[in-house]
Every structure is written in structure tokens, then in C-alpha cells.
N, C-alpha and C positions, 0 to 999 in steps of 0.2 A: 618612695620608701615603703617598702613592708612593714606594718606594725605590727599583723597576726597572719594566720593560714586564711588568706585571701582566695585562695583557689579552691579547694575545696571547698567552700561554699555555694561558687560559682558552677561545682560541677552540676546541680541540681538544674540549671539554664537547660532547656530541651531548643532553644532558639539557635539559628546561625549565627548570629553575633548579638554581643551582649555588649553594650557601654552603657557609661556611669549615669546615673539618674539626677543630679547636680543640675544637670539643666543648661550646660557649656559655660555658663554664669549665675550667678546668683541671681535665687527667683525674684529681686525686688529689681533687678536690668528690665525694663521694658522694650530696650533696642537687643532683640534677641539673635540680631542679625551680625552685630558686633565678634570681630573676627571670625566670621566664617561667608555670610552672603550678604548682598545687598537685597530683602525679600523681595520688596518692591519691582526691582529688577530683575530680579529672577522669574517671578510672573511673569512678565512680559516674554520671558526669553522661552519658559513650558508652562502656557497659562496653567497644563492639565496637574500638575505639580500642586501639592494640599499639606500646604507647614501645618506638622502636626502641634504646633507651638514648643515646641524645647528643640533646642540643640544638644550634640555633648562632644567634649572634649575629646580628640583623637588623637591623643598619649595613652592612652588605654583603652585598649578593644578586644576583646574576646573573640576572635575569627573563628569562621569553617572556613580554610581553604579549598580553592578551585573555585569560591561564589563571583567572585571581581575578577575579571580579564583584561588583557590590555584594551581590546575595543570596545569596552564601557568609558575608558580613562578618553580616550582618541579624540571623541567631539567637545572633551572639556582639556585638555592639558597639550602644550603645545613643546612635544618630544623632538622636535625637531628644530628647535631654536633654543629659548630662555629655558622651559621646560616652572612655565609660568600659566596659572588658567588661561584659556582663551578669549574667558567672557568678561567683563570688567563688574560682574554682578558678582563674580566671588574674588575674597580676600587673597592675598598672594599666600601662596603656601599649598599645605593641604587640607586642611580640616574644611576650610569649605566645600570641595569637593566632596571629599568624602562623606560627608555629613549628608550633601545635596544626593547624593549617588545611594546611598542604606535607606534614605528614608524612601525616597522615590522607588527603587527597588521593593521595599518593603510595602509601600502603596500598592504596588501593582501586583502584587503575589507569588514576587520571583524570589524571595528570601523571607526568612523572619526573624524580627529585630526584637529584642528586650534590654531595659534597662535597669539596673542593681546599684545598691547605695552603698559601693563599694570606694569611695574616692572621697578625699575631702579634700580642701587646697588648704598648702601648710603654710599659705601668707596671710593666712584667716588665725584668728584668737582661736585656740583650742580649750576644751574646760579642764581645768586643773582641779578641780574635784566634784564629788557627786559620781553617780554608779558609771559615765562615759572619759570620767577624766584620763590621760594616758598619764601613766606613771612608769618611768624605768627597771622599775622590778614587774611589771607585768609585759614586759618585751622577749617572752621565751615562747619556748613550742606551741605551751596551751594560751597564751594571748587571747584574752575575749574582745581584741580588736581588728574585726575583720574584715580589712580596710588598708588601702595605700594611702599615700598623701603626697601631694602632689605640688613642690612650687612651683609658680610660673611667673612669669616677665624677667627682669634682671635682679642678680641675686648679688650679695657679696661673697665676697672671697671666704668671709670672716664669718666661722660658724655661730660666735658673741654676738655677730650682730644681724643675724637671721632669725625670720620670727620662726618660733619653735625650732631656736635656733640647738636649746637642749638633748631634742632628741637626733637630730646630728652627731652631735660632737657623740653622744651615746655608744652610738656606729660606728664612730671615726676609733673610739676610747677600743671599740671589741674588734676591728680591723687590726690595728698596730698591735692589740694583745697577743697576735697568733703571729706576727713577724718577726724573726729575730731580731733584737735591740730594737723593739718596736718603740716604745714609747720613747728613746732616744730621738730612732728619727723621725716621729711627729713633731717634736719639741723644736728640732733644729729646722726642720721644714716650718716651721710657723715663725720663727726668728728669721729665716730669710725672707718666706712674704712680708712680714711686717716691714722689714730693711725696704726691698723693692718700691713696696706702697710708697711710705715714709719717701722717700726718698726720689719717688716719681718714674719711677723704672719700667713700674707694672701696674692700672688701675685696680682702684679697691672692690670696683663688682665686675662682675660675667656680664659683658653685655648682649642685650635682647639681639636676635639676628636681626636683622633689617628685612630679610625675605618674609617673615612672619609677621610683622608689625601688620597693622591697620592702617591702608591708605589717609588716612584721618589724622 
């Protein structure tokens, strides 16, 4: 979710790519390897490889295309069967690759990488007041929040009962305003999930894919 003009900000970036400065987790994780590599193992696999100590999330990344080609992917991702890493040093999915691939690229002087604090995660407490608080009247053009937000792991159905689950329903309230009998059918759309839930039909959250979870 967009809070403010996120992009513009970011057009100041002179680097190939640009992810979020969060850290891939919050800086008090010591296991910085947690869905993405096993570092340990990954040493071993290119001793010459130098963890710059952060990861970051890759749900959001600023690219220059044409930098990544398929045969950077070829000795880590196996396109001809699961289309799963090859090494067991990184996580199922992609972010550890990826992650493994910018930074080491970025080691070697084949790309250049920077990070912006443009990301927060929206399963974290947000502040509700003082000069960073987001407030619903400050969700237009000139927004001095310039920043997405990002949930992750499994969510609910139910915007009620998502953390910062307010500025959702926000989005959901200005979506339906622009549909014809909009707000009708939010209303009737939310009496049938509730029925579904209730009633066993349909579960009450999104679940995590299993291909991204952590071996763990």
C-alpha cells in the first residue's frame, strides 16, 4: 500500500537498484539469514561472497533492467524441474537468490546497489500520533508519507482484524466510492464472507504459500 509519492522520492537513487533499508527483518533478528540463506552454508558454497550484514525484502525493488539475465539465475535455480534453488543454502522461493545475486553482483563491481527507507511492515504497531503518525486525512497527493507498507506472512480475510487494519478498509471505503452501487456491494460482499467463514465454507485468513515459508 501506497501511503504518499513513494516514487519520486526514489527518483534521486543514481544506483541500478534500490531496496528497502528495513534490513529484510527487524534490526534486533540476529539470524539475518532467516528466509532468505543459510550464511553459513553459503560460505562454503562461494567462500569469495562477503554478507554485507543486511538483507532486504524482494517485494520491492527498484530495477534497471537488462542487469540479471537468465544465466546468472542457471547455477542457482533449477528451470528444468521444481524451478526451486539448487542449493539447500538458500530458502525456497526467491528472495534468497535474489538477495544472494545484488549483493554479490554488487561486490564485484558489476551493478550498484542502494538502500532507502521507504518500506515499513504493516504487521508492526504504526504511531498514531506525534509528527510520523498516519492519519486518513493525510492520505492525498501531498502525503508526507513517503513510504509503502507492506504485510507479510498470513493475513485475514477481515480488514477488522488486520493490524493497521484502518488504513485498508480506507482504500477499500475509496475503491467502492468510484463503482457503481459501490458501497452496496462492499456491504453485501462482506455478509457473504462473514456467512462462508461462519459457517466453514471458506477460511478466515490468506494462507502463507508453503513454497516461501522457511524450511524451519
Amino acid at each position: 500500500m501506497f501511503v504518499g509519492p513513494v516514487l519520486d522520492a526514489l527518483e534521486a537513487a543514481d544506483a541500478d537498484f534500490v531496496v528497502e533499508s528495513w534490513g529484510g527483518r527487524p534490526a534486533d533478528w540476529t539470524d539475518a539469514s532467516y528466509g532468505y540463506f543459510d550464511l553459513e552454508a553459503l560460505e562454503r558454497l562461494d567462500p569469495a561472497f562477503a554478507f554485507p550484514g543486511y538483507t532486504f525484502n524482494a517485494g520491492h525493488v527498484v530495477a534497471t533492467t537488462g542487469m540479471l539475465r537468465l544465466e546468472d539465475y542457471m547455477p542457482l535455480i533449477d528451470f528444468d524441474g521444481t524451478g526451486r534453488p539448487r542449493h539447500d543454502c538458500f530458502e525456497p522461493g526467491d528472495q534468497g537468490v535474489l538477495n544472494y545475486l545484488l549483493l554479490k553482483k554488487a561486490q564485484a563491481g558489476e551493478l550498484t546497489l542502494d538502500r532507502a527507507p521507504f518500506m515499513v511492515w504493516g504487521q508492526h504497531r504504526l504511531p498514531w500520533r506525534g509528527p510520523h503518525a498516519i492519519r486518513l486525512g493525510h492520505l492525498t497527493d501531498e502525503s508526507p508519507h513517503r513510504y509503502l507498507i507492506h504485510w507479510s506472512t498470513a493475513k485475514s480475510k477481515f480488514f477488522l482484524r488486520m493490524p493497521n487494519g484502518r488504513l485498508l478498509r480506507h482504500f477499500e471505503r475509496y475503491y467502492y466510492s468510484r463503482v457503481p452501487h459501490g458501497q452496496w456491494r462492499r456491504g453485501w460482499r462482506g455478509v457473504g464472507l462473514t456467512w462462508r467463514v461462519l459457517t466453514g465454507r471458506e477460511p478466515e485468513r490468506v494462507r502463507w504459500n508453503p513454497g516461501q515459508t522457511s524450511r524451519r
